[in-house]
DRENDO-1510 file (C-alpha; in Angstrom, 1 decimal, always signed):
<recs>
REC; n; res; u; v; w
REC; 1; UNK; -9.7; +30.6; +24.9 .
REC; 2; UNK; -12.4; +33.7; +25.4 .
REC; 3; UNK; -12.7; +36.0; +22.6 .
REC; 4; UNK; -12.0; +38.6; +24.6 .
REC; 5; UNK; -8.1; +37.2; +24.8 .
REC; 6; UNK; -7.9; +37.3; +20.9 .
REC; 7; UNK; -5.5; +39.5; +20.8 .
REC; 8; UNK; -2.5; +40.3; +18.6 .
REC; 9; UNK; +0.0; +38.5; +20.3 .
REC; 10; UNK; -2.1; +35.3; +21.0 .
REC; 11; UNK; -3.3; +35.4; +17.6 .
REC; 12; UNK; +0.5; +35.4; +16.2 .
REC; 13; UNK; +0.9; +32.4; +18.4 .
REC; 14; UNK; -2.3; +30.1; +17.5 .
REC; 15; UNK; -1.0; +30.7; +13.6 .
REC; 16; UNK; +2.5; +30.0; +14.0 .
REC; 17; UNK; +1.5; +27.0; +16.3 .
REC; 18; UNK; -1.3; +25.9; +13.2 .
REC; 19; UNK; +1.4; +26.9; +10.1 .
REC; 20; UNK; +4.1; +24.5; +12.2 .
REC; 21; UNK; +1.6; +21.9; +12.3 .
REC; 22; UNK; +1.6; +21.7; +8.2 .
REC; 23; UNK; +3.3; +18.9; +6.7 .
REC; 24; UNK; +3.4; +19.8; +3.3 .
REC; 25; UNK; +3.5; +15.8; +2.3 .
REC; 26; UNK; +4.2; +16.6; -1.4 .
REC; 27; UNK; +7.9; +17.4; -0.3 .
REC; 28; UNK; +10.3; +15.2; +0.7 .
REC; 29; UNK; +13.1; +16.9; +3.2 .
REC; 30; UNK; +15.5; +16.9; +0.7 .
REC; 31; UNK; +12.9; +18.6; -1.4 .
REC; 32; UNK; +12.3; +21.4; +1.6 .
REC; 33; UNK; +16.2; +22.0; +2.1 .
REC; 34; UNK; +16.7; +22.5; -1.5 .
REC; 35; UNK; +13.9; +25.1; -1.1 .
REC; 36; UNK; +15.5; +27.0; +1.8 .
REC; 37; UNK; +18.8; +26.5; +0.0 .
REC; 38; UNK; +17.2; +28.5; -2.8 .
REC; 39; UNK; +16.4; +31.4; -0.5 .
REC; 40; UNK; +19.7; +31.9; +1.8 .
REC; 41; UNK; +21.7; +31.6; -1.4 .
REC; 42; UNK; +19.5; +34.7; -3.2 .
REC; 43; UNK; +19.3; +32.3; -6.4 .
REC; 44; UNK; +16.6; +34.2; -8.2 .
REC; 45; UNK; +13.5; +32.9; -9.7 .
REC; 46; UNK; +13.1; +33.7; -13.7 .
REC; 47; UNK; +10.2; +31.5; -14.7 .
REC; 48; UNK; +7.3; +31.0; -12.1 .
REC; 49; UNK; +6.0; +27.8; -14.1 .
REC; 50; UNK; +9.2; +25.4; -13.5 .
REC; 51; UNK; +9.2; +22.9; -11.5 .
REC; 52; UNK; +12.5; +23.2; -9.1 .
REC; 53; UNK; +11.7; +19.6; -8.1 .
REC; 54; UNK; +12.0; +17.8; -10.8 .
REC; 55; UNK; +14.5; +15.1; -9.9 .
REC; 56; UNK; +12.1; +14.4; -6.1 .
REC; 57; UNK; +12.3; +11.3; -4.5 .
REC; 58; UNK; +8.2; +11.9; -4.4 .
REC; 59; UNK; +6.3; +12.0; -7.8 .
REC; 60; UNK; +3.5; +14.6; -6.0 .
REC; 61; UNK; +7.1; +17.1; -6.1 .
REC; 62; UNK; +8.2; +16.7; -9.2 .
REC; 63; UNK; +5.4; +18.7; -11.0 .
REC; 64; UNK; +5.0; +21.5; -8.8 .
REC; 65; UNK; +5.9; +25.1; -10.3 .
REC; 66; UNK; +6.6; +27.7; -8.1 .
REC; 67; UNK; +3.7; +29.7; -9.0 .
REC; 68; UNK; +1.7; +26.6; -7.0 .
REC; 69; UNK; +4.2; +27.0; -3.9 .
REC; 70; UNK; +3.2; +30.6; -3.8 .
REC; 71; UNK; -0.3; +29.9; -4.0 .
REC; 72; UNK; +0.3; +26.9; -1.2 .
REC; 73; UNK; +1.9; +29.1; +1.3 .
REC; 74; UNK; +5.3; +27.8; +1.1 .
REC; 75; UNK; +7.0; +30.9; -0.4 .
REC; 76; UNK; +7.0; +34.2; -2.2 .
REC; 77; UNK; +8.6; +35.1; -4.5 .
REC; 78; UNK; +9.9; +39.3; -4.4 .
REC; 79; UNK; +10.0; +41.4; -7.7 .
REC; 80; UNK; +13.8; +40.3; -8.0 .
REC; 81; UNK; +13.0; +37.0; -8.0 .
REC; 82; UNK; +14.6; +36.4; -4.7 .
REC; 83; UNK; +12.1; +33.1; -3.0 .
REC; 84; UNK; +11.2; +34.0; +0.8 .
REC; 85; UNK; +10.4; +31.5; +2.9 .
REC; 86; UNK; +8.2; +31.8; +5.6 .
REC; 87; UNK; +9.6; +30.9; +9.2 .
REC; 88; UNK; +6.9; +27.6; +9.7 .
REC; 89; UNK; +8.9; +26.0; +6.6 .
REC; 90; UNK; +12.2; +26.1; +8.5 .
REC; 91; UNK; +10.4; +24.1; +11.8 .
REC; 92; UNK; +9.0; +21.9; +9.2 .
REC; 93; UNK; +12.2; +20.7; +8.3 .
REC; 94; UNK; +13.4; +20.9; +11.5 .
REC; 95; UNK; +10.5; +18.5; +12.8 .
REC; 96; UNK; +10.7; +16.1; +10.3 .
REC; 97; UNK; +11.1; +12.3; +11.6 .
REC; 98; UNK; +14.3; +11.1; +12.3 .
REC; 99; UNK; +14.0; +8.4; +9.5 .
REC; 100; UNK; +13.3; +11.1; +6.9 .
REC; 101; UNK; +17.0; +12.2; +7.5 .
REC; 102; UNK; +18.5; +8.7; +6.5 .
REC; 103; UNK; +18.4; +9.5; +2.7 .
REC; 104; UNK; +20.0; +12.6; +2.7 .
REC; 105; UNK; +23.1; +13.5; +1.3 .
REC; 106; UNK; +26.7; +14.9; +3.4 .
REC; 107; UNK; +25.4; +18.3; +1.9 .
REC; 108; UNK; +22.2; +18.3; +3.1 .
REC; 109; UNK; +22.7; +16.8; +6.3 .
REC; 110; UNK; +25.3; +19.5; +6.9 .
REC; 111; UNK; +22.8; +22.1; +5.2 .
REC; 112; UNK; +20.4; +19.9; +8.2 .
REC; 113; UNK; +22.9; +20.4; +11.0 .
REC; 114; UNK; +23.3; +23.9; +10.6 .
REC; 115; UNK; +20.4; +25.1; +10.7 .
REC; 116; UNK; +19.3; +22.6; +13.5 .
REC; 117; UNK; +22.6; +24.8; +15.7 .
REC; 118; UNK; +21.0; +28.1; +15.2 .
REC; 119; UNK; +18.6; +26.5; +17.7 .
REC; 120; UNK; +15.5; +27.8; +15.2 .
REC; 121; UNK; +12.9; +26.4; +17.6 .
REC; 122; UNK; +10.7; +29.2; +18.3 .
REC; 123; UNK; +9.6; +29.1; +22.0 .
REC; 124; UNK; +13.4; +28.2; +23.3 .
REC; 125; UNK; +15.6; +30.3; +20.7 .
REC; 126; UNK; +19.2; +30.4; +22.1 .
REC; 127; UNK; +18.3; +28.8; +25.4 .
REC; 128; UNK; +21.9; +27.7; +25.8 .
REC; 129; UNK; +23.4; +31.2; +24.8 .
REC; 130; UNK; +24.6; +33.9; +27.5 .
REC; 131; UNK; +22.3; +36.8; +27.7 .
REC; 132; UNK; +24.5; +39.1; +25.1 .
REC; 133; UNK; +25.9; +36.4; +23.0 .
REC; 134; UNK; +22.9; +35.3; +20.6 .
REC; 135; UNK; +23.7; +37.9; +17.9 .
REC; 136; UNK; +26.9; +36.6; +17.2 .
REC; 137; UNK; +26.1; +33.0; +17.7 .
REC; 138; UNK; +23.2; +34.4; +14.9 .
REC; 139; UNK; +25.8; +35.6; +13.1 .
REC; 140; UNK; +28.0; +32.7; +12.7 .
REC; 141; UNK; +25.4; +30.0; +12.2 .
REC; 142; UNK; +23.8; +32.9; +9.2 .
REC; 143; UNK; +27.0; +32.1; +7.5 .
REC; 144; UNK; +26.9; +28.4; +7.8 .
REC; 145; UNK; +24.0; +28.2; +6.6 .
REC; 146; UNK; +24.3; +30.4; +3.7 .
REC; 147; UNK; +27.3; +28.7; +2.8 .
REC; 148; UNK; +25.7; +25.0; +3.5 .
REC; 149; UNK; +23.3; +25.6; +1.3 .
REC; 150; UNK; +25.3; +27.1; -1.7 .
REC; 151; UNK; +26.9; +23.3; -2.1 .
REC; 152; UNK; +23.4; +21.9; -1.6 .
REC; 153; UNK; +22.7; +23.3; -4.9 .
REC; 154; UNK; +26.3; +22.2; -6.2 .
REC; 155; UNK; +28.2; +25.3; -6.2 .
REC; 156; UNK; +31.6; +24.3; -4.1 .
REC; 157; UNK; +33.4; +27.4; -6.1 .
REC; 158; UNK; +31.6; +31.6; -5.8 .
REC; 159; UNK; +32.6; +35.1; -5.1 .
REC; 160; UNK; +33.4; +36.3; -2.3 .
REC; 161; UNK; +30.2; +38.6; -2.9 .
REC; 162; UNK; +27.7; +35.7; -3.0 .
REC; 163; UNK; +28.8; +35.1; +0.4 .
REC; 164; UNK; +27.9; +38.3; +1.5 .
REC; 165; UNK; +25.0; +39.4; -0.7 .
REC; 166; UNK; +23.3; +41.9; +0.7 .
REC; 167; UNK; +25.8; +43.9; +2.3 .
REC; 168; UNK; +27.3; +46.9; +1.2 .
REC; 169; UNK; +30.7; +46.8; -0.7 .
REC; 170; UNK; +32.5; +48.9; -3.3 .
REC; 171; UNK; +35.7; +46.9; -4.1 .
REC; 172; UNK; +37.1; +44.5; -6.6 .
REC; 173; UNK; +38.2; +41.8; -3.9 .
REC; 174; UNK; +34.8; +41.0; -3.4 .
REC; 175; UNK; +34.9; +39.6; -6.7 .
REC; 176; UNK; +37.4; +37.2; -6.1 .
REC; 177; UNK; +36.2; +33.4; -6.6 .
REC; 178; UNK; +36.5; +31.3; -3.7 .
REC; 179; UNK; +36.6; +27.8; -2.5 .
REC; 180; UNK; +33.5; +26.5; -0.3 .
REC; 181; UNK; +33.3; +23.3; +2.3 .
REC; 182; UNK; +31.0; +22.2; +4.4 .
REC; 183; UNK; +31.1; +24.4; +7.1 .
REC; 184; UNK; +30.3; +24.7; +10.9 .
REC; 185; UNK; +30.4; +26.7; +13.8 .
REC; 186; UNK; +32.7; +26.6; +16.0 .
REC; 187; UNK; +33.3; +28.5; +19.5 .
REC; 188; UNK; +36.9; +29.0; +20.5 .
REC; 189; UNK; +38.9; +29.6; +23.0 .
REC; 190; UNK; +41.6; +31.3; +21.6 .
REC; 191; UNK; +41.7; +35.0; +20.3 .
REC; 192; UNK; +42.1; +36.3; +17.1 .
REC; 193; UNK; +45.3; +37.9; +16.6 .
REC; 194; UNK; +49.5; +37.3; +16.1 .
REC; 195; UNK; +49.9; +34.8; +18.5 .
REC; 196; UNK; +46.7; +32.5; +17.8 .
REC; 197; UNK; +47.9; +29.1; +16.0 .
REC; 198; UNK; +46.5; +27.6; +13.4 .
REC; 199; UNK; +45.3; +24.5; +15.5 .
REC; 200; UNK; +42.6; +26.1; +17.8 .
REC; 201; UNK; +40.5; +24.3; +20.9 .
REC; 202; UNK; +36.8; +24.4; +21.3 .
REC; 203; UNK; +35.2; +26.2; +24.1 .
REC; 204; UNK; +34.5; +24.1; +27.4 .
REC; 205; UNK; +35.9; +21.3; +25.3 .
REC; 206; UNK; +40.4; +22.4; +24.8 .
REC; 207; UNK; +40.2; +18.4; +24.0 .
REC; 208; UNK; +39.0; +19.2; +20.8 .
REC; 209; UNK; +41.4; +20.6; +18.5 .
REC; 210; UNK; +40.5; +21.5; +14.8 .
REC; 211; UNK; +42.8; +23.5; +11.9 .
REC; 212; UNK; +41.1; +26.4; +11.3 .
REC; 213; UNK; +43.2; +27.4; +7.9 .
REC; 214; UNK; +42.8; +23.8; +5.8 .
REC; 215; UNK; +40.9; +21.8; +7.9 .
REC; 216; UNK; +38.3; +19.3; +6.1 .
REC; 217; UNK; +35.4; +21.7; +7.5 .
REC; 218; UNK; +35.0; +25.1; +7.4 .
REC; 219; UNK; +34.9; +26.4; +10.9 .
REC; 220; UNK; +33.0; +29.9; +11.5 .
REC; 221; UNK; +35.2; +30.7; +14.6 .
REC; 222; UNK; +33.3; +32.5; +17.4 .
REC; 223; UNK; +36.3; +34.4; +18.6 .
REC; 224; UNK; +37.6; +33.7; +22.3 .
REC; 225; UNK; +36.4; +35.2; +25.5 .
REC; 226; UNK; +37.3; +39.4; +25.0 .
REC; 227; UNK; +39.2; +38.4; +22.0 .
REC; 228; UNK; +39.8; +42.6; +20.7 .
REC; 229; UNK; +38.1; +44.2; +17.5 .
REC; 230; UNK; +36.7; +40.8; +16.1 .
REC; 231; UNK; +33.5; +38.5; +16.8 .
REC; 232; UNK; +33.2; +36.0; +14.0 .
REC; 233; UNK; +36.0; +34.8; +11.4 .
REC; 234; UNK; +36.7; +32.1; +8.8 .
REC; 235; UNK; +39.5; +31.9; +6.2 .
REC; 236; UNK; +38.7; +31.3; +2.2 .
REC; 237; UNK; +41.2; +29.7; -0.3 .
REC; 238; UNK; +41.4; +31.7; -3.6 .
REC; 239; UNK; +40.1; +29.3; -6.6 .
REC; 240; UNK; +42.9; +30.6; -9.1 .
REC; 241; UNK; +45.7; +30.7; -7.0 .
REC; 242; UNK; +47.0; +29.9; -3.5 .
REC; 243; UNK; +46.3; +33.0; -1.8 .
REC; 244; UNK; +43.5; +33.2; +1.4 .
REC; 245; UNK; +40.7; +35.7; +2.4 .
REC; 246; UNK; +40.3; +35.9; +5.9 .
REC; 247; UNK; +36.7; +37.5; +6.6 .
REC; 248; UNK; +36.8; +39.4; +10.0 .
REC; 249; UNK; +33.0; +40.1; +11.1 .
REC; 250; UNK; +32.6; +43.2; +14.2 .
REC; 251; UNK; +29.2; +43.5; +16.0 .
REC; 252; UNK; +28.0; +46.8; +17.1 .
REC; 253; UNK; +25.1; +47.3; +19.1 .
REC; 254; UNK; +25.0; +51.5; +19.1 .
REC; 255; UNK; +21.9; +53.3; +19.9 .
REC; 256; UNK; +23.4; +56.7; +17.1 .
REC; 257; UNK; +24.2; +56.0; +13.9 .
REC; 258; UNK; +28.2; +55.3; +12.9 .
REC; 259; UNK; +30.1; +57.7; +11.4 .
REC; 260; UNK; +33.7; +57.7; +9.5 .
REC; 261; UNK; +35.2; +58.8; +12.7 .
REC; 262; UNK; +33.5; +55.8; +14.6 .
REC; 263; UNK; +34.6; +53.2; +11.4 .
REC; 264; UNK; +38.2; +54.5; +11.9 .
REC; 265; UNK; +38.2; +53.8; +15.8 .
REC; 266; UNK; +36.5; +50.3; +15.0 .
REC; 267; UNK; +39.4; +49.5; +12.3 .
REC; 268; UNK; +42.2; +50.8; +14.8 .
REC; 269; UNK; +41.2; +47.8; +16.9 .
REC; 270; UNK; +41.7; +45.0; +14.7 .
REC; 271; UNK; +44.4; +42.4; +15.5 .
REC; 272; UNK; +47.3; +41.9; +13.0 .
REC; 273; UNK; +46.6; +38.5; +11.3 .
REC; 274; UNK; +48.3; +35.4; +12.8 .
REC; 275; UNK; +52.0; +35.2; +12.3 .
REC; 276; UNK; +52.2; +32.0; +11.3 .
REC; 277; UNK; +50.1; +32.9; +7.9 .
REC; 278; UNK; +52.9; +35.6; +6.9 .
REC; 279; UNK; +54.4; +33.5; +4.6 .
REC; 280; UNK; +51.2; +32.8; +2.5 .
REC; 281; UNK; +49.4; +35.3; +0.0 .
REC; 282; UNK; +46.7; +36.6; +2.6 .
REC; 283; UNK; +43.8; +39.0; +2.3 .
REC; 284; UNK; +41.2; +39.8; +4.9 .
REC; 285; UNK; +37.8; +41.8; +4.6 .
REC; 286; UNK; +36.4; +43.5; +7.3 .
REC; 287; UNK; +32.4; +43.1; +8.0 .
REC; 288; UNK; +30.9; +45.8; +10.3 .
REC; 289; UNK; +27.3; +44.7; +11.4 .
REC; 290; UNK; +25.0; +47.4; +12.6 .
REC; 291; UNK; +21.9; +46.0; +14.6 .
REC; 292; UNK; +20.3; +48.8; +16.0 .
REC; 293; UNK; +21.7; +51.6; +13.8 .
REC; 294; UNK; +22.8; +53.0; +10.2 .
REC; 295; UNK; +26.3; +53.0; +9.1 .
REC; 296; UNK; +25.9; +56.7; +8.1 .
REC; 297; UNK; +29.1; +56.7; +5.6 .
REC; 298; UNK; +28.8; +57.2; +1.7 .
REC; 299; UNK; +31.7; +55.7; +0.7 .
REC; 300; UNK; +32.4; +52.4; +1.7 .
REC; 301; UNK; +36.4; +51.8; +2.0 .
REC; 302; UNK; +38.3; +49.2; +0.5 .
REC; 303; UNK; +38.0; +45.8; +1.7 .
REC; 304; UNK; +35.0; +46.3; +3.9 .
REC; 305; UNK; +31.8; +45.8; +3.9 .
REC; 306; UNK; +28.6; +46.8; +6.1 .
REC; 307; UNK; +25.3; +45.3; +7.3 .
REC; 308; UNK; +23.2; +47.8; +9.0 .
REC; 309; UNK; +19.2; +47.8; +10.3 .
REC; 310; UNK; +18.2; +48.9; +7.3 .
REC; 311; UNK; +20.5; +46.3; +5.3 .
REC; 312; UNK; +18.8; +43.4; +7.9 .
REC; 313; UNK; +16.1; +42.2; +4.8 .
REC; 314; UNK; +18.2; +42.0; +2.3 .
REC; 315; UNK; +21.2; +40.4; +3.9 .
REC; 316; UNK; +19.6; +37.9; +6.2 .
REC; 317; UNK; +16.4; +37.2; +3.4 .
REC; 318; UNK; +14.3; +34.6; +4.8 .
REC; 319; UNK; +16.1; +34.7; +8.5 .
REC; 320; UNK; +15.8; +38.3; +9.2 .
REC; 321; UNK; +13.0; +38.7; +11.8 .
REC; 322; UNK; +14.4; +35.3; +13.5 .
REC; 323; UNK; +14.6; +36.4; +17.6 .
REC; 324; UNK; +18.9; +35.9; +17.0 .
REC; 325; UNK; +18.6; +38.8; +14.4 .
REC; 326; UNK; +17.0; +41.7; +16.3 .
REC; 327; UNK; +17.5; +43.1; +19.5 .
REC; 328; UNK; +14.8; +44.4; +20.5 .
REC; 329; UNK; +12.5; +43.3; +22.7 .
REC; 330; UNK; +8.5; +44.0; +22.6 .
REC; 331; UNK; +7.2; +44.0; +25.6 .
REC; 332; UNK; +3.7; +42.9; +24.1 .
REC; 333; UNK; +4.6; +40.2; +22.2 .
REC; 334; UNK; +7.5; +39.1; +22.5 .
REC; 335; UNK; +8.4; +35.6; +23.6 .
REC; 336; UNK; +9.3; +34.6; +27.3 .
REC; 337; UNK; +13.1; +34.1; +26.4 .
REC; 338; UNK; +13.3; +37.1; +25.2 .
REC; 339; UNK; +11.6; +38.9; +27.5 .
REC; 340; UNK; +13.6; +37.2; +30.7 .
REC; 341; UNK; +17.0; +39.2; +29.1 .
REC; 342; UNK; +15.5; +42.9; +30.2 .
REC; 343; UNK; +15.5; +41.4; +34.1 .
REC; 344; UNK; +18.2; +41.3; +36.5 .
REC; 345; UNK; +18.2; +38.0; +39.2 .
REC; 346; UNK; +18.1; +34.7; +38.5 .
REC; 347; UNK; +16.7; +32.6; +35.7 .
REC; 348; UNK; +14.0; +31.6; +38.3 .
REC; 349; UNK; +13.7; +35.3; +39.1 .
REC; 350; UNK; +13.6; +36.5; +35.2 .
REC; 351; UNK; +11.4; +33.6; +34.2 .
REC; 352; UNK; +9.1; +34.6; +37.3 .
REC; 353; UNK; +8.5; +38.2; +36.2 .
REC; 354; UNK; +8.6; +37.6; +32.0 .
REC; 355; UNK; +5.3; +35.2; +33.3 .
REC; 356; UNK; +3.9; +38.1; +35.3 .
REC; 357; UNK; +4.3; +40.7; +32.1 .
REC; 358; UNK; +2.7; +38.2; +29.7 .
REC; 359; UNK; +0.0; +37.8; +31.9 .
REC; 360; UNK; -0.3; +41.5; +32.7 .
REC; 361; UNK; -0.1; +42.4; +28.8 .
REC; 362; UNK; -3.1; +39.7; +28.1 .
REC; 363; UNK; -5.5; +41.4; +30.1 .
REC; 364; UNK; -4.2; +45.6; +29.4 .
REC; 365; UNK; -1.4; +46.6; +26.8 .
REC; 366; UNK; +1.9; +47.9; +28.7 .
REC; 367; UNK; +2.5; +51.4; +27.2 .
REC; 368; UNK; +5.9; +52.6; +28.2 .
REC; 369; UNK; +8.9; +52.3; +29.9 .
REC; 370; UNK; +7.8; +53.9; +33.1 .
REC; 371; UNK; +4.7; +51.7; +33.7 .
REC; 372; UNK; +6.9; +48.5; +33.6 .
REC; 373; UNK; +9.4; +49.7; +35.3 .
REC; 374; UNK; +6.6; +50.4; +38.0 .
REC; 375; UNK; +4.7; +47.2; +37.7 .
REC; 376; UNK; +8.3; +45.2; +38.1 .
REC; 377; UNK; +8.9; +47.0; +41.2 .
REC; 378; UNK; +5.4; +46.2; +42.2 .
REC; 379; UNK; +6.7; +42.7; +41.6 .
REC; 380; UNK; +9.6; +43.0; +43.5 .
REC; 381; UNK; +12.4; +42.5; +40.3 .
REC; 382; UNK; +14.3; +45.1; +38.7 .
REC; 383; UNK; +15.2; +45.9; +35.2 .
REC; 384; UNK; +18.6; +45.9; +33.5 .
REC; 385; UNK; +19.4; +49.2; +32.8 .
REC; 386; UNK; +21.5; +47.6; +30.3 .
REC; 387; UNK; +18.9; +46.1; +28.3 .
REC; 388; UNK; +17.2; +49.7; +28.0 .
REC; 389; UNK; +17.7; +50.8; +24.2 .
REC; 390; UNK; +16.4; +47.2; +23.3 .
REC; 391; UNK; +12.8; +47.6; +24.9 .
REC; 392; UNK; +10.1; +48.7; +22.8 .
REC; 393; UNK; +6.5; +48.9; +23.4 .
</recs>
C-alpha cells in the first residue's frame, strides 16, 4: 500500500483486520462469552482487581483482573462500571475453531448461536437480509443475545427492566420479575394480532411450526410480512404468578423528532392481543425505537418504553455502532454492503457502482450529496431517493 492511500478509512480497515487477528490465548471461549455476557447484560464492575475468571478451563485466565484486560485491549470499563467490549472481541469468538465449541455448555452455545445469527461478520453484515429489513433483524437478535447471556451468568429469573436497560421507562410493570429461556429468533409468517394462534410457522419454511406462548425456547418473533403497528415481539411468564408480558417492539425510521401527537398515532395502530390469550392474566409493554431521531416527549406513558439516537449507547452497550444499528451510511467509509443499499438496479449493478465510489473516495474525499449523485450518473446508476436521509458525508 502507498502512503499516500493511508487514509482514514483504510486505516480503520488494516486495524480492525490486525485487532481480528488477535487470539487472546489466555481465554478459553467460554472465558470470552462470559466476558461479552458481562457487557450485554450491564452487570457492573465494583472492584478492578478481581479476577472474573476464576473457575477457567485455562490456568493463564484464572488470575487475570480486569484492570489487566483494560490494559490488554480486551475492554473498558465506563465510570458506572458498565465493561465495553470492543467489536474485534466479538469476531474473536466468532472465529474460534470449531473444536473449541465442543466444551461449551447449552447456555453458551445458545449465547454462541445467537450472536453467530446477527451475522456479526464485518465485511458481509446482513448479506441475507432485504435492503430495509436489517434493523429489525438487529433488533431481534439484540434481544437474544441480551437475554442469552443473562442465563450464561445463571440468572434464569430478572425484571422486566434488565431486559430493557437502557431505555426509557417510568412505570412499576417494568419491575415485574420475569422468567428467562434460551431464546432465538424467529421470522414468521403470521401477523401479530386477534386472529394469530399460538402455534406460528417460520418464514420460507410453514413446515416448521413452534409455540410461541410456552414453547421450550423463547422465540423473538419477527412479525409477518406488513403485519400493522408491530416489528418484533416475545411473550414473558411472571415469576410470582401465572400472568404473561407480552413485549411489542415498533421501528421508526423518521427524519423529525416524535412528538405526543405522533406516539398517540403509533399506539392507535397496535393490534389487539391474540384472542386465544383472553383467558390468561396478560400484560404487554410497548417499545418505540427511534433510529434516526429523538422521542421529544417528557413523560413517558405507562407501559411504554423508548429507545431513541441518543439512547443508542446506552441501550445497545457494546453493539451500538454495529452496521444493523445505524442507518446511515458514510459515503467515505463505509463498507460495500452498506454502501450497495443507496443504489437502485441489481445487486450486480449496486455492487458495480459501491466499487466505483470506494475507489473514487481513495483517491479524493466525496463531499456532498450533489457530487455523488453526479459521479453515479457519470456511471450510468441512479440513487434511491429513498435511501436519501441515510447518506452522510
Amino acid at each position: 500500500m502507498k502512503l499516500a492511500d493511508l487514509n482514514e478509512h483504510n486505516f480503520r480497515e488494516a486495524r480492525m483486520v490486525a485487532l481480528s487477528n488477535l487470539q487472546y490465548p489466555q481465554l478459553s471461549l467460554a472465558d470470552i462469552l462470559k466476558l461479552l455476557a458481562i457487557s450485554f447484560t450491564n452487570t457492573p464492575v465494583t472492584y478492578p482487581l478481581n479476577c472474573p475468571f476464576s473457575e477457567s478451563s485455562l490456568p493463564s485466565a484464572r488470575d487475570l483482573t480486569w484492570s489487566q484486560m483494560v490494559s490488554n485491549g480486551m475492554c473498558q470499563i465506563q465510570d458506572d462500571g458498565q465493561v465495553i467490549i470492543p467489536f474485534h472481541i466479538v469476531v474473536q469468538a466468532l472465529k474460534r475453531p470449531l473444536n473449541e465449541s465442543v466444551g461449551l455448555n447449552q447456555l453458551e452455545a445458545a449465547l454462541l448461536s445467537s450472536l453467530n445469527g446477527l451475522s456479526l461478520d464485518v465485511e458481509y453484515p446482513f448479506s441475507n437480509m432485504t435492503r430495509w429489513s436489517s434493523w429489525e433483524y438487529f433488533g431481534a437478535s439484540f434481544y437474544c443475545i441480551r437475554i442469552n447471556s443473562f442465563l450464561v451468568l445463571g440468572i434464569s429469573i430478572l425484571s422486566l427492566s434488565d431486559i430493557l436497560h437502557g431505555s426509557r421507562f417510568d412505570s412499576g410493570i417494568f419491575n415485574t420479575q420475569v422468567h428467562i429461556r434460551i431464546a432465538e429468533v424467529f421470522q414468521s409468517n403470521e401477523q401479530y394480532g386477534p386472529d394469530m394462534p399460538r402455534m406460528i410457522t417460520r418464514k420460507h419454511n410453514s413446515c416448521c411450526l413452534v409455540d410461541w406462548v410456552d414453547g421450550e425456547t423463547l422465540q423473538i418473533v419477527l412479525n409477518g410480512e406488513n403485519g400493522p403497528g408491530v416489528d418484533i415481539y416475545f411473550i414473558l411468564k411472571r415469576a410470582k404468578d401465572s400472568g404473561y408480558i407480552i413485549v411489542l417492539d415498533q421501528r421508526k425510521r423518521l427524519g423529525s423528532d416524535i412528538t405526543n401527537s405522533d406516539l398517540t398515532t403509533f399506539r392507535s395502530k397496535l393490534p389487539n392481543p391474540p384472542a386465544f390469550l383472553n383467558g390468561l392474566k396478560l400484560d404487554s409493554v410497548f417499545g418505540l425505537m427511534s433510529i434516526y431521531s429523538e422521542i421529544n416527549i417528557n413523560h413517558v406513558p405507562d407501559s411504554t418504553y423508548f429507545v431513541s439516537a441518543s439512547n443508542s449507547l446506552g441501550f445497545h452497550g457494546s453493539l451500538y455502532d454495529h452496521p444493523g444499528c445505524s442507518m446511515v451510511i458514510d459515503v467515505n467509509s463505509a463498507l460495500k454492503t452498506s454502501i450497495k443499499q443507496i443504489f437502485c438496479g441489481t445487486n450486480d449493478d449496486q455492487t458495480d457502482l459501491a466499487n466505483k465510489v470506494i475507489e473514487q473516495r481513495y483517491n479524493k474525499r466525496i463531499a456532498s450529496y450533489d457530487e455523488l449523485e453526479s459521479l453515479v450518473s457519470e456511471w450510468g446508476g441512479k440513487l434511491d431517493e429513498s435511501a436519501r436521509a441515510r447518506i452522510k458525508f
